[in-house]
N, C-alpha and C positions, 0 to 999 in steps of 0.2 A: 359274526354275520350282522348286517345293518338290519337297526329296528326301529322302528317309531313306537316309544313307549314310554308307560307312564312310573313318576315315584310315590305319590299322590295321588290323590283320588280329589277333583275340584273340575274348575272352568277348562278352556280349550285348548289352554298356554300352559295345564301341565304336561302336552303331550313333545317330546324329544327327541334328536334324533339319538341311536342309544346302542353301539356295539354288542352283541351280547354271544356269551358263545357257541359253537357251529352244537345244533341237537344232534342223538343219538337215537337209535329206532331198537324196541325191542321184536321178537320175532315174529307177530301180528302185526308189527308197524311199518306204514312207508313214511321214507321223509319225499318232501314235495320242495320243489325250489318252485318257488313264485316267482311266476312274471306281471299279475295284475290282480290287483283284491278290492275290493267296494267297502260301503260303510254303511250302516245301519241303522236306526236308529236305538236297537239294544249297546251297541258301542257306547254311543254319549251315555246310554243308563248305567254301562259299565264303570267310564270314566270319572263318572259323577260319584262311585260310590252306591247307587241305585238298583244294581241288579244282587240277587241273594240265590240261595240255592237252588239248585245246583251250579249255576256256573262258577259260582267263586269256592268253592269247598276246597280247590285244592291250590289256591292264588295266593301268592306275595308276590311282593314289589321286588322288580322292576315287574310290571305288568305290561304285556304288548296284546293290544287289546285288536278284535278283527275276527270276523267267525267264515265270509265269501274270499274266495281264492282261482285263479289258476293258476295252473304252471306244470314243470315236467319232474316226471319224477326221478328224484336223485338217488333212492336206493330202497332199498326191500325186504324187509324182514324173512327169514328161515321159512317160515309155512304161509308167507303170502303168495300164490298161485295169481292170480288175476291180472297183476300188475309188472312190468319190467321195467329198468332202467330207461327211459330213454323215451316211456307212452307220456302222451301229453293230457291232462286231466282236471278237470275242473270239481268243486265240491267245496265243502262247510270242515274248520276246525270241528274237535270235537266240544259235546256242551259243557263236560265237565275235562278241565286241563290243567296243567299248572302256569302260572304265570306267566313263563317264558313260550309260551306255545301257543302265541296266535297269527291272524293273517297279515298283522302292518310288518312284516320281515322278510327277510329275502330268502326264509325257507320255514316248513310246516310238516309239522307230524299226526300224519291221520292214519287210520281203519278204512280199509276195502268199504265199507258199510257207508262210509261218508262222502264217496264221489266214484264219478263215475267219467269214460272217457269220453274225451271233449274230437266231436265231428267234426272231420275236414269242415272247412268253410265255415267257419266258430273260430273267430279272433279270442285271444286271451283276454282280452278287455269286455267285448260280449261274455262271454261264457262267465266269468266274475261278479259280471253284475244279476246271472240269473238263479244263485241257490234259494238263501232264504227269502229274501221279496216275493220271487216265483214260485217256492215250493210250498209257499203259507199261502199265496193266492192260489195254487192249482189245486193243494188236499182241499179249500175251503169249498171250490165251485164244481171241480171234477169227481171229488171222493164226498168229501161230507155234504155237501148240500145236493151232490148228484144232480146238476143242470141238464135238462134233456133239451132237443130241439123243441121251440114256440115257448118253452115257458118264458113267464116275466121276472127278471132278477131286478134287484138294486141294487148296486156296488157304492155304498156311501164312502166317499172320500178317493175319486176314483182318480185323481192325476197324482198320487202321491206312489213312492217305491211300491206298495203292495197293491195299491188299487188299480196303476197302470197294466200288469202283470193281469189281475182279475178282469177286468172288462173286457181286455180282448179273448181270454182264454174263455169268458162267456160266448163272445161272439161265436169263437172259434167251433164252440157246441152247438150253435143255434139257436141260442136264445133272442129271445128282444131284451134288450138293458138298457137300462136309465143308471145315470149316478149324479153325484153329484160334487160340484167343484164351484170355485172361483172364476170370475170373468175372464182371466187372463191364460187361465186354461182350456175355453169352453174351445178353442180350435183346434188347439189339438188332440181334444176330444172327439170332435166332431170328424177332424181326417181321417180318425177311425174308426169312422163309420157306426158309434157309439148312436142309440138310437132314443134317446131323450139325455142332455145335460141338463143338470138344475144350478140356479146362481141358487147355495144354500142362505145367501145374504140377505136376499130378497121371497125368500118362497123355501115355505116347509116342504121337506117329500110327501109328509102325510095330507095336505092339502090337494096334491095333484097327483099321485100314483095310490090304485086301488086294488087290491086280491092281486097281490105278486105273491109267487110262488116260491119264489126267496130274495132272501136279504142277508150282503154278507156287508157286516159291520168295521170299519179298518178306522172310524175318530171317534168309535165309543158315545154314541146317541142308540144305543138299545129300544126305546120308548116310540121315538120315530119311527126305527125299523117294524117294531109290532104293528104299528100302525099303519104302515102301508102291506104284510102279511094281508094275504084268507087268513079264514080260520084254522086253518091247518096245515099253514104256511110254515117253513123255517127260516131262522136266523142262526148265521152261525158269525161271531164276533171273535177279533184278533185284540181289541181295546178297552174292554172293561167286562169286570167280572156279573156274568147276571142276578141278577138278586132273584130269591126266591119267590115272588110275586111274579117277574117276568118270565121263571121258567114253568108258572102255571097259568099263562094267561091264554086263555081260550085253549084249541086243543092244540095251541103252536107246539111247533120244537126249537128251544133257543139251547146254544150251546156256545162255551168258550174251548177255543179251539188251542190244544197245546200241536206244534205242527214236527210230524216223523214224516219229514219226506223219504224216500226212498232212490238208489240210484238209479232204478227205471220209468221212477217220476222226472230226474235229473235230465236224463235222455230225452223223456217227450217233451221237458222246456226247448231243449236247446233245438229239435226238431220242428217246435211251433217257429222258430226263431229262422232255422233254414227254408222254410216253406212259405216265411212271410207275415203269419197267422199273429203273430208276435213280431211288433215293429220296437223296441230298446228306443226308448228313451234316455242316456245319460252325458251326463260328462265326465272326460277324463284329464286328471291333473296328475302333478307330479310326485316321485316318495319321495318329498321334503316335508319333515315339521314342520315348517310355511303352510305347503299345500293343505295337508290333511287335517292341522287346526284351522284351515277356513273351511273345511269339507266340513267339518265338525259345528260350528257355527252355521254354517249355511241351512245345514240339516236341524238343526238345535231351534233356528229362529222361522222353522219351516217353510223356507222359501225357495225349498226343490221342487224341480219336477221329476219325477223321473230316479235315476240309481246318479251314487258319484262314484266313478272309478278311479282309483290309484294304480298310474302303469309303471312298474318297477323295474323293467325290461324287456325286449322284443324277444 
C-alpha cells in the first residue's frame, strides 16, 4: 500500500513517498481504506522526534505518521457488530500503534471506539478534517467548560485548526465570544459572526474583556486567560501545562485538557457541519511527498488558517 512515511525523525524532507505492506485486522479490528486524512500539528511533534508516551510506545521505523482519516471500510474483525464492508466512516487512528499504522496511507486499522459513520452530505475531505481539531475544541466548550447560552467565553487563538472549530461551536451554544487572532484573519472571523476579534499584536485580552465566564486556551498564555476570568471563572487549556499557582488563583478552575472524544461527539461535529453551524475552513492538496511536506511546513511555520487536507481518493 502507498504511504507517506518517515525513516528518521528530523525537518519536513524526511517525509517519503514509502510502499509498505497491505495491514491485517485482528478480530476487534477494522481496516479502513482512506480516501482523505488532515494534518496536525501533533504530526510535525511526531516527526520531529517530539511526541513521547503513549504515542510512540509501540513505533519503529518506517513510521507513517497521521492520527484524522476518512474512508470505507475494507473489512471487519470476527466480533466487530457495528461496522460492515462497504459503510463509509470517518475517525482518529489509534493513540497508541505500531509504526506502520497511521493516516498518510491508503488504509488504517482502527476500533469501533475511534469513529464513527460519516452523514450523507459529508465529503471525505470534510469529515477528515473534523476529529481531533473538533473533538479537542467540542470536549473543551460543550463538556469541560460547559458553555450555556449569554455566557462570555474567550477562545484565545481563535483562526487556527482548534480554535476555528471552538468559536463557532461557542456560537452554536449561545454564547457571546471574543477571541483572538491576527489582522489577516479578523474577516473571517468576523463572517462568523464571532462577536469581539482582538489584533493580539496591538491589545492584550486582559485590557479589554472582563468577568468572562470561560477561557479556553489553544497558544498557551494561561496568565491572560486568568485575567480576563470572574473569580470563579474557568480555563481550560490545550497548550501548556498549568502551574500550581494558576491552578489556585482565586477560586478559578484551570485545567489541561487530555481530549477522549467520543463517536457520538464525532456525529454532532459532523452534524454542526450539515446544519451550517460549523462553516470548514481548509485546504485540500495532493498524496504526494511534495504536498504533505509543504502541509507540514506550512503548519510548522504557522501560517494556516483553518485544517489541511490530504485527498487520497474520490
Amino acid at each position: 500500500m502507498k504511504t507517506i512515511a518517515i525513516k528518521e525523525f528530523g525537518a519536513a524532507n524526511v517525509l517519503t513517498e514509502m510502499p509498505l505492506p497491505e495491514m491485517t485486522t485482528n478480530d476487534n479490528e477494522i481496516l479502513v481504506g482512506v480516501h482523505a486524512f488532515s494534518i496536525n500539528p501533533m504530526d510535525i511533534a511526531g516527526r520531529m522526534g517530539q511526541l513521547g508516551s503513549p504515542f510512540t510506545d509501540e513505533w519503529t521505523f518506517p513510521i507513517v505518521l497521521g492520527y484524522d482519516f476518512a474512508g470505507v471500510v475494507q473489512a471487519v474483525g470476527a466480533n466487530v457488530t457495528q461496522y460492515q464492508v462497504g459503510d463509509r466512516v470517518f475517525g482518529q487512528a489509534p493513540t497508541t500503534r505500531p509504526g506502520n499504522n497511521g493516516a498518510y496511507s491508503e488504509a488504517v486499522v482502527v476500533t469501533a471506539d475511534l469513529i464513527a459513520p460519516m452523514p450523507a452530505g459529508l465529503t471525505f475531505d470534510q469529515a477528515a478534517a473534523l476529529p481531533i481539531a473538533g473533538l479537542t475544541a467540542y470536549c473543551a466548550i460543550a463538556k469541560n467548560l460547559n458553555v450555556q447560552p449569554g455566557e462570555k467565553v474567550l477562545i484565545q487563538g481563535g483562526s487556527g485548526g482548534v480554535g476555528l472549530f471552538a468559536v463557532q461551536i461557542a456560537k452554536a451554544l449561545g454564547a457571546y465570544v471574543a477571541t483572538t487572532a491576527s489582522p489577516s484573519h479578523h474577516e473571517l472571523l468576523k463572517s462568523l459572526n464571532i462577536d469581539e476579534v482582538i489584533d493580539y499584536h496591538k491589545v492584550s485580552p486582559a485590557d479589554v474583556l472582563h468577568d468572562y465566564d470561560a477561557v479556553f486556551d489553544t497558544v498557551g498564555d494561561i496568565d491572560t486567560g486568568l485575567k480576563v476570568l470572574k473569580a470563579d471563572g474557568k480555563l481550560v487549556t490545550v497548550a501548556a501545562q498549568p502551574t500550581p499557582e494558576q491552578q489556585h488563583h482565586l477560586q478559578q478552575d484551570v485545567m489541561f485538557q487530555f481530549t477522549n472524544g467520543t463517536p457520538a461527539d464525532l456525529t454532532t461535529l459532523a452534524n454542526y457541519v450539515l446544519n451550517g453551524q460549523i462553516k470548514l475552513s481548509m485546504k485540500t492538496m495532493a498524496f504526494t511527498a511534495a504536498d504533505v511536506i509543504q502541509a507540514h511546513e506550512e503548519i510548522q511555520g504557522r501560517h494556516v488558517t483553518g485544517k489541511i487536507v490530504i485527498h487520497v481518493k474520490d
